[in-house]
VOMAR-985039 format. One record per atom (N, C-alpha, C, CB): residue in one letter; x, y, z. Coordinates in pm, whole numbers, plus 50000, padded with zeros to 5 digits. Glycine has a CB too. Layout:
% residues N
AXYZ ...
% end
This chain:
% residues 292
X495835031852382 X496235024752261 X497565017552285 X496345034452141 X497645003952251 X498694999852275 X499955005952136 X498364983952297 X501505000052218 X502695003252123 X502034998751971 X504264993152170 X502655007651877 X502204998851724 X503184988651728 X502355008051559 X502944982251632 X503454971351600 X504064968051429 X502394963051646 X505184968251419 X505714970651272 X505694953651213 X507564979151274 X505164958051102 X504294945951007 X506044946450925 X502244952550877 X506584933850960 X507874936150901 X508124924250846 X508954940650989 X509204920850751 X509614908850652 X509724896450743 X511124911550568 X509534892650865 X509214884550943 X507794880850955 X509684888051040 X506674889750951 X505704881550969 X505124877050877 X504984885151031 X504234870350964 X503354855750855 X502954862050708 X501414849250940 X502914857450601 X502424859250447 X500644864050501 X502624840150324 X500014858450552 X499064853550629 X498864850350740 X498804847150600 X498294858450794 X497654855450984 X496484859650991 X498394864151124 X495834854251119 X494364856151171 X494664869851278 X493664839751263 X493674876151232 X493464886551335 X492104886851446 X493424899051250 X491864890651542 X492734898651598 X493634888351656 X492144908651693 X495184889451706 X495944882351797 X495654882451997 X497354888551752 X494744895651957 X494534901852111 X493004902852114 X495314918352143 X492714903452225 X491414909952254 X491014923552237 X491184908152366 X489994926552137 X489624935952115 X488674943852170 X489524934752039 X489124957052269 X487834962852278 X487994978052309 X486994955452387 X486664982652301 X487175003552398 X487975001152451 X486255013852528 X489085008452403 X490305014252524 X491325005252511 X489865014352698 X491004992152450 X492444978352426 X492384980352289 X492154957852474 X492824987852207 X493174985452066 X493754985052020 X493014988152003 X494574977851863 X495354973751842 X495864983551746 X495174962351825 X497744988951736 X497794993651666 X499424991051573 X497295004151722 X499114992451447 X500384984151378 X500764992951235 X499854965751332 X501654993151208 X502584999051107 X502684995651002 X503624999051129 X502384995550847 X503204988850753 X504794990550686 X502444989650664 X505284986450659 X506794985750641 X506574994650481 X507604966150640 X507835003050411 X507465014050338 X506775002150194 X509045026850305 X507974989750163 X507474981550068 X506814971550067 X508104978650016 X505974973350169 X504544964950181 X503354966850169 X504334960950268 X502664963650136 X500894962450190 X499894954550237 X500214964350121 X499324960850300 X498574945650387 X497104945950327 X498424946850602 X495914938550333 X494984931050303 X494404925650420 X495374922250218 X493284932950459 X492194926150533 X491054923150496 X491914931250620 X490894909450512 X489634903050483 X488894901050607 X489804890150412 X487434904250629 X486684902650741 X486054888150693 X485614915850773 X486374881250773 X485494865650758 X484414866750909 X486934847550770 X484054872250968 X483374873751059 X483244885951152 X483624864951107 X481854884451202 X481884899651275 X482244910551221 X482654900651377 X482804919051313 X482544932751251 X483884946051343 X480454936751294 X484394952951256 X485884959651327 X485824972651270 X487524951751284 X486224984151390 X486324996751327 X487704995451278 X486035009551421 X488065003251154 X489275003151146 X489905019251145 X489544994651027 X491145024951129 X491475036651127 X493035032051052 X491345044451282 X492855045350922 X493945044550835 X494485058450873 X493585041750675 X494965060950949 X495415075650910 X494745085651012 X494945079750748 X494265091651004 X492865098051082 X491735093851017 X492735114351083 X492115085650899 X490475083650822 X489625070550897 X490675078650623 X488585070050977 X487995056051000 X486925049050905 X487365056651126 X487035035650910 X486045028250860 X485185016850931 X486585023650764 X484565007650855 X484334995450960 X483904990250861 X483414995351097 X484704976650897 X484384964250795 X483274952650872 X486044955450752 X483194943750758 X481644938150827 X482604922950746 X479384946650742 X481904910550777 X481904899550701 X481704906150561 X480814888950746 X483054893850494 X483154896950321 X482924908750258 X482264889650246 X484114916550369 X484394931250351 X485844933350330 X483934939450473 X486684939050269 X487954937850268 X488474955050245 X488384926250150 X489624955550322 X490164966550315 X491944962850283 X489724974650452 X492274974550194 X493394975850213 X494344990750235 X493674968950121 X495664985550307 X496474992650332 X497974995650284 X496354990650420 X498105007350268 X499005009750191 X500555010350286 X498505022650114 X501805012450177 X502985013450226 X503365023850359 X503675016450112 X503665018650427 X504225033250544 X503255035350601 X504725048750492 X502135026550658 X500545034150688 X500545029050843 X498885026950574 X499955033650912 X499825035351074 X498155034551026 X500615052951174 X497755020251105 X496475019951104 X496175014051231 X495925013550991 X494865013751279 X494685009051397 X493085005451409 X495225019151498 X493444990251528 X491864987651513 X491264990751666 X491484969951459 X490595003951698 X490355008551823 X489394997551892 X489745023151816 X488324991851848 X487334983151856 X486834976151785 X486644986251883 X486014961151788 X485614949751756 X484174943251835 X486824942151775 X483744939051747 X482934928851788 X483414918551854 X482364924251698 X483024910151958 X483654896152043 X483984887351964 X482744888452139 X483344886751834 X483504876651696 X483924877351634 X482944873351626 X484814888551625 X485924896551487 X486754888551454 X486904909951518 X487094879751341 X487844873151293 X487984880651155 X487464859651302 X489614880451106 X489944880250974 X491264872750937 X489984893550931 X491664873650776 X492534871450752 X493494882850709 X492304863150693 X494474886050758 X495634895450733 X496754891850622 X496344896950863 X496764898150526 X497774896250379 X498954906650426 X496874902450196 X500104900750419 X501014911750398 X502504908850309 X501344916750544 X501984915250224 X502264913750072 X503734927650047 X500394918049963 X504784919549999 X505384928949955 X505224933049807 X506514926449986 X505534943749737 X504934951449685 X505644945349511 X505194967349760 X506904941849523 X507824941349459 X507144926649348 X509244940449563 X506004918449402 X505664904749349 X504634908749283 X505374893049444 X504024918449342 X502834926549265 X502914924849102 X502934943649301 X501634925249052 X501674924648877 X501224942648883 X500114909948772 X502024953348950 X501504967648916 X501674970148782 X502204978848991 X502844972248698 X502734971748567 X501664972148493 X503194963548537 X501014956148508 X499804953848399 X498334964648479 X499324931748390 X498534974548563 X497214974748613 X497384988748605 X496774967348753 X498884998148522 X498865012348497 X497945021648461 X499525014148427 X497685010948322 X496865019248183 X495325018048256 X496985008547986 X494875010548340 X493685015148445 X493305015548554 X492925012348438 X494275020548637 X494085026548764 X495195026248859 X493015020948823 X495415038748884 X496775038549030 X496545027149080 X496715050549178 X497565020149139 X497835011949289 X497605019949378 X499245006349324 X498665031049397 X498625042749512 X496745048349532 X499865058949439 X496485050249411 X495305055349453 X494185044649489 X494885064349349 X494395033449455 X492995019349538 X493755022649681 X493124994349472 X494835022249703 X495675024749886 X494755031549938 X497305034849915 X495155047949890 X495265054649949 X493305061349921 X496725061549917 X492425063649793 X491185065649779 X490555060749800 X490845067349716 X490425047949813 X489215043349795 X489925023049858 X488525048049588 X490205024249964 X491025010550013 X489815003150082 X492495013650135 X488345002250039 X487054997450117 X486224990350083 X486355004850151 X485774977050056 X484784972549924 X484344958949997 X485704969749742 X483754958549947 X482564943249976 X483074935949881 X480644944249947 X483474918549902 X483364911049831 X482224901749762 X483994907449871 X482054899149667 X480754893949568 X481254877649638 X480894897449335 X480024870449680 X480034857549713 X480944847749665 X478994853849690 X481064845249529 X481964836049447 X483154843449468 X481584833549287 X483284849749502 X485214855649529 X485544852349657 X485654874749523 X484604854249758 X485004855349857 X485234839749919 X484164864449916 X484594830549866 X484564816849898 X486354813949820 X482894807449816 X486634821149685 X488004815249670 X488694822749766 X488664816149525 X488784834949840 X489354841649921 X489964835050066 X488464850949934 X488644826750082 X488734819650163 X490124808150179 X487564815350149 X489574806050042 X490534794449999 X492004791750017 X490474793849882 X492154803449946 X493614808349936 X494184812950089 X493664821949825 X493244821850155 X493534820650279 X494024808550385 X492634824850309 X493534797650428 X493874789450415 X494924780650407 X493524790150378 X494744775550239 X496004772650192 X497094780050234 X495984773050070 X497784797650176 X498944802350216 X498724799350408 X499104820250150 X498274797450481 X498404801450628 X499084788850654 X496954804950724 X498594774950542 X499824763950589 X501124762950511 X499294748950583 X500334764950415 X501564765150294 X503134772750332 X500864774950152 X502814787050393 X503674797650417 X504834790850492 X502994809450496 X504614777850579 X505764771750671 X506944767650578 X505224757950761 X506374758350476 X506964749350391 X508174754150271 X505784743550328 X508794755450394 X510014766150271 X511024755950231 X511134782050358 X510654744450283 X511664734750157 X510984734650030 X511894716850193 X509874738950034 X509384733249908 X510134740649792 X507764734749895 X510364734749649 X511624742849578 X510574750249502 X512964733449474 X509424746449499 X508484758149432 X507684772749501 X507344750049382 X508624768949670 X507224779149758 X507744795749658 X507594781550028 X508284801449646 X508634813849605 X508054818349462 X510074814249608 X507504806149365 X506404807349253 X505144804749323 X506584796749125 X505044798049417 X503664794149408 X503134804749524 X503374776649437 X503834812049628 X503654821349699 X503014832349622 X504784824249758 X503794842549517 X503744850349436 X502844845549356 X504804853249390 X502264833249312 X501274831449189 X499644833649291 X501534811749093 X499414828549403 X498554831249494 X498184843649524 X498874826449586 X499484855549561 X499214867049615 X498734876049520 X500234871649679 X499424871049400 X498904879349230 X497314878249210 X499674869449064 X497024865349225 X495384860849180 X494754870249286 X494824841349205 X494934870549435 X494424879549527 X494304892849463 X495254879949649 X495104900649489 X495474911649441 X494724915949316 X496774910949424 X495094908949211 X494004909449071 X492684906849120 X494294897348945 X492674900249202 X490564902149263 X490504911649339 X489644888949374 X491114917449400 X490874928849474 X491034941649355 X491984929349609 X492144940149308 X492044949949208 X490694950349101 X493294948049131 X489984942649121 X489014937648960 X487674946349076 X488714911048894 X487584942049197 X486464947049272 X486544960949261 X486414942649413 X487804970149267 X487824981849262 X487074988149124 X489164984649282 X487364982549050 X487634987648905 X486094983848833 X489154978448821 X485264974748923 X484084967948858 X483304966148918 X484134957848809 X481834973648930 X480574967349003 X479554963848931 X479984975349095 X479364951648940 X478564944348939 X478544943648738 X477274949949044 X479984938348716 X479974940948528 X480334956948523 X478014937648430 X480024965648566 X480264979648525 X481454982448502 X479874988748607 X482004991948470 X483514996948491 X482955010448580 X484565001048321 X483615008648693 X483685018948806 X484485033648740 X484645011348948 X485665031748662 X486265042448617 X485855047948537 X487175041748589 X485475061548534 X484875072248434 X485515067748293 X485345089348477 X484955076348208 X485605069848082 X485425090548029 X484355051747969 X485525097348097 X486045110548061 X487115113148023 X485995117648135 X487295124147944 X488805126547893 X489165134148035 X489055137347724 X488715138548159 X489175144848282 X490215131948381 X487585150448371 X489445121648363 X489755111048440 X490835103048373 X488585103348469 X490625102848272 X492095093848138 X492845102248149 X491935091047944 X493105117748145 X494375124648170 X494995119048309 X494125140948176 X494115121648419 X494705118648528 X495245108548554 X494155119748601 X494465097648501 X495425079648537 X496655077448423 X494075061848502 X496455083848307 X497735088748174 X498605089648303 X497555107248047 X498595105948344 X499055111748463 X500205102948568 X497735114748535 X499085094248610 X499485085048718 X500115078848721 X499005079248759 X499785071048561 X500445060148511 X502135064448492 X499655055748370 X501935074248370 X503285083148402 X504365083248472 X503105091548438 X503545087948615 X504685095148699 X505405078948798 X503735110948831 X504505066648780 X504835058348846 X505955049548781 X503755052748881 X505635052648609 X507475051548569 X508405057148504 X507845043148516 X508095070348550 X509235080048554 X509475090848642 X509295085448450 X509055086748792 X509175098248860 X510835094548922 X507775100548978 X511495086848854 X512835087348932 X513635091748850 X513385075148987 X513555094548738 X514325098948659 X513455119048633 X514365085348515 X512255120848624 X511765131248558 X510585139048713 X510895123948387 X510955147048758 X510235153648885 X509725167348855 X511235155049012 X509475170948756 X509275184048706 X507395181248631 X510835188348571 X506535187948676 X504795190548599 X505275188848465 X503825208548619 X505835198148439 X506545202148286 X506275193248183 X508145202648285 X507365177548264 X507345170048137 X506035158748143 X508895162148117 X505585159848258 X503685153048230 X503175155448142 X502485156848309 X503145173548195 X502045179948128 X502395181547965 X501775194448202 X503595179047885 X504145178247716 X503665167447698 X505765178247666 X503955156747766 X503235141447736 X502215140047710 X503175132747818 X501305147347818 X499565147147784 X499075155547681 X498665151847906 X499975169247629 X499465177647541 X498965189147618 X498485171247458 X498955187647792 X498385202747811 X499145209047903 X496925203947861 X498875221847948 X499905232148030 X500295223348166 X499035249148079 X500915228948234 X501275222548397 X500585227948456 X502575223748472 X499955237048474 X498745245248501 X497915236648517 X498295254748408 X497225235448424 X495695230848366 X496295212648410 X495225236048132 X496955206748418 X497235192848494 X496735194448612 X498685188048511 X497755202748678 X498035204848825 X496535206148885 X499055219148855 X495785219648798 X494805219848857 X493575205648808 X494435234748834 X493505201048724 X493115185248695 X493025175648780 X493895179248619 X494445172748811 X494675164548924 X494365168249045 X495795161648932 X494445177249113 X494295183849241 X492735181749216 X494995200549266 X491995180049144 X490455180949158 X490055168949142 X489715189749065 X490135161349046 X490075148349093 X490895137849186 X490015144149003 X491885144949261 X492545130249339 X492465137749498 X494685124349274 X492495154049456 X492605162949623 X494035161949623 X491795154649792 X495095160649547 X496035157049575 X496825166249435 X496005141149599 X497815174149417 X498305184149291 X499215172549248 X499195201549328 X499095177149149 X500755173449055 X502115166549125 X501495189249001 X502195178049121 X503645180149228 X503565172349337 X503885195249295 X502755170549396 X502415163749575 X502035145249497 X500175175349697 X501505142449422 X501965130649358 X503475124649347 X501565132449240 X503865134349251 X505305129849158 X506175128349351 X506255149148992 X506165140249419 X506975137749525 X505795124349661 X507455157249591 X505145121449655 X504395112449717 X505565097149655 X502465114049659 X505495091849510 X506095085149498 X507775086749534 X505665082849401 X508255099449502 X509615095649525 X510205092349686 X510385107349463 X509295097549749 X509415095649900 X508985084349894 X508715104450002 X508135074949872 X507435062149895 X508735054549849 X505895059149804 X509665058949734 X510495047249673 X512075050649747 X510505047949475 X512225060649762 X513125065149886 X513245059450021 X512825076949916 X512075061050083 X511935048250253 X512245033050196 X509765046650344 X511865031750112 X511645017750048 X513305008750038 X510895020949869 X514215021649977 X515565019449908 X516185019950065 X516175032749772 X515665033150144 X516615031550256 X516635019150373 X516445043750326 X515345014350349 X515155006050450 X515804994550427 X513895003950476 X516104990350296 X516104979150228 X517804978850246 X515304979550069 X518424988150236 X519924992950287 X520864987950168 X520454985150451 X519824985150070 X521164981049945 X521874993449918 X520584975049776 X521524998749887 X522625010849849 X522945022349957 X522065019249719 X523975031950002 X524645042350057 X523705052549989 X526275043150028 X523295064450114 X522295074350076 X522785083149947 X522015083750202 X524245081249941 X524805092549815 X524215084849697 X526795094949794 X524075071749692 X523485063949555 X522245061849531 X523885051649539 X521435063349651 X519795064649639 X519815078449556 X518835065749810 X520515091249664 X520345104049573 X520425103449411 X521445113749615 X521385097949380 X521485098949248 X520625087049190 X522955099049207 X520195077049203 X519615071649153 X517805074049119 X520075063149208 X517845083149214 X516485090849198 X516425107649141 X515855090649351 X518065106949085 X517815119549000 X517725136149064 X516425116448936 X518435132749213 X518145144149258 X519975149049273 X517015143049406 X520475162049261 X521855169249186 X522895165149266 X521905186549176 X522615164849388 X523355162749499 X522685155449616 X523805174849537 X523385148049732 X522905137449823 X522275148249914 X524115126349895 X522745161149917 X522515172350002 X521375176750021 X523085181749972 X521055178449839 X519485182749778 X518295172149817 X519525183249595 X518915156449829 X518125142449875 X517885145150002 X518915127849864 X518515149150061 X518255153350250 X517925163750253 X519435153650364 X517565172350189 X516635182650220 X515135179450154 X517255196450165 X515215171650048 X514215169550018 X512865160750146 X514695163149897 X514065150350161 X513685140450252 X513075146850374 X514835131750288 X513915151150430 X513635159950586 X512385169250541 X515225171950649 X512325175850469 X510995185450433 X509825179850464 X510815189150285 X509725165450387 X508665156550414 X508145147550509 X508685151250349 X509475142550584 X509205132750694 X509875137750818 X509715118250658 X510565150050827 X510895158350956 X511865152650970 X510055159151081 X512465141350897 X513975132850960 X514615132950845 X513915115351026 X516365135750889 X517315134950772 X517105117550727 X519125139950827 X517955113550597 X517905102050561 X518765093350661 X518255101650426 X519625094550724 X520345085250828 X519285089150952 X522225089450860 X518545093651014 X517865099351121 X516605085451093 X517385119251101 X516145085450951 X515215077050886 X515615061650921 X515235080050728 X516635061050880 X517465043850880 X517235042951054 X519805043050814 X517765049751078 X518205050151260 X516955043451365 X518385069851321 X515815052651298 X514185050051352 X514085040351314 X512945057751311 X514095035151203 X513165023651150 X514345007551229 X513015025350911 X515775009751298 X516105002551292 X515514996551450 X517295004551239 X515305011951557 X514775007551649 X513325001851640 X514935016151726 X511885009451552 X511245002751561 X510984987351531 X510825008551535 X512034983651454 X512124969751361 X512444954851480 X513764972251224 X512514963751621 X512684956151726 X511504952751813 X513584961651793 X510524957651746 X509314961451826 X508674947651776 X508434977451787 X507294942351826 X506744928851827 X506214931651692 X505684924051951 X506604917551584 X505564919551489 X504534910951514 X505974918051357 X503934905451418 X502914900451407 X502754890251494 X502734897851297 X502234886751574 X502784868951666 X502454858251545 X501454862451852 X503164847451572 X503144833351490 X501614829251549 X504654820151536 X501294821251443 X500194812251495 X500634798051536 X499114810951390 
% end
């Protein structure tokens, strides 16, 4: 497997993949940055992919996506494997409007695999395209609306495929499944201020118990391992980004002391928060994406 390759605020909005030749034993492998996500569209042929230890394989007008901080890799390809690669920071996103029905984190991280319906995929195309020339043109005094108004419409079609087959609504309409995205919705705007089951579970009306075990059954994932999933996700995010000194991330995420933030941190990712900065500054030297 070759070095990964960190998908970083340098590369293209949009690129064609593969850059390399794909095959057994030459495969490609690449990083996402903590406040990004990338978007693959298969416009041809056919690619195993690997998120994690999890594998898949996309086919023509197949699209996958990948979430923040994700190590994915494409071990093998068809000779014809063409796609288009999105890599979208997170921050332009319309997440907000898409709380009240359905995680972001969870299209990432559950269910990041879907076929596109013909009439989407022809605008997919489109837009593809367009941003791959468009993306140069940074005199333009509108590229930074019209960038963000493109990646939104994407995103909202990818999000709409998740959420809808064929007219249906894909999401249960159980009171098991509305607690949990309540839940989700929740903890995604207030897990920096509130890290405790406790105050979910008063919000929703039921024990931390009876959540915990809720959630853990529908997502495989508890309570607790959520609420701290995001604060670590928004933590790499803050450190990488280097606006603020680790004593002000700590407190800005509500945790007593910077002390309690580095133990938290290290528990989860095996590295203190300066150990974190340190890594990411060497990998950030590593090849990103090549230009076209």
């Amino acid at each position: 497997m070759a070095n990964t390759r960190l998908i970083t605020e340098k590369a293209n909005i949009v690129g064609s993949i593969p850059s390399v030749k794909i095959a057994p034993g030459n495969g490609v492998q690449y990083e996402t940055m903590a406040d990004r996500i990338c978007i693959i569209i298969c416009t041809n042929g056919k690619a195993d992919i690997t998120i994690g230890s999890k594998p898949y394989t996309i086919a023509e007008k197949f699209f996958i996506i990948i979430g923040p901080g994700k190590t994915f890799s494409i071990p093998q390809a068809t000779g014809n494997f063409r796609g288009d690669i999105y890599n979208i920071r997170i921050g332009i996103l319309p997440v907000d409007e898409l709380k009240n029905v359905y995680s972001l984190k969870r299209i990432y991280d559950d269910e990041p695999f879907r076929r596109i319906p013909e009439e989407k995929y022809i605008m997919c195309r489109f837009i593809g395209r367009y941003l791959k020339n468009f993306q140069f043109e940074s005199d333009n005094i509108y590229f930074e609306r019209i960038i963000k108004s493109y990646l939104n419409i994407l995103f909202y079609e990818a999000s709409n495929i998740f959420l809808y087959d064929n007219g249906k609504e894909k999401v249960s309409e159980s009171k098991n499944r509305y607690l949990t995205n309540r839940f989700l919705a929740d903890v995604e705007s207030n897990f920096k201020t509130y890290r405790k089951v406790s105050f979910y579970a008063q919000r929703l009306g039921v024990t931390p118990k009876y959540l915990s075990s809720l959630v853990a059954k529908d997502t495989g994932h508890t309570a607790t391992e959520w609420i701290d999933e995001y604060t670590l996700l928004e933590a790499k995010k803050m450190l990488h980004n280097k606006d603020m000194a680790i004593y002000q991330i700590a407190y800005e995420l509500s945790f007593s002391t910077p002390s309690h933030f580095g133990m938290f941190f290290r528990k989860h990712t095996g590295l203190t928060p300066k150990e974190f900065i340190k890594s990411k500054e060497i990998t950030s030297r590593n090849e990103a994406f090549p230009q076209e």
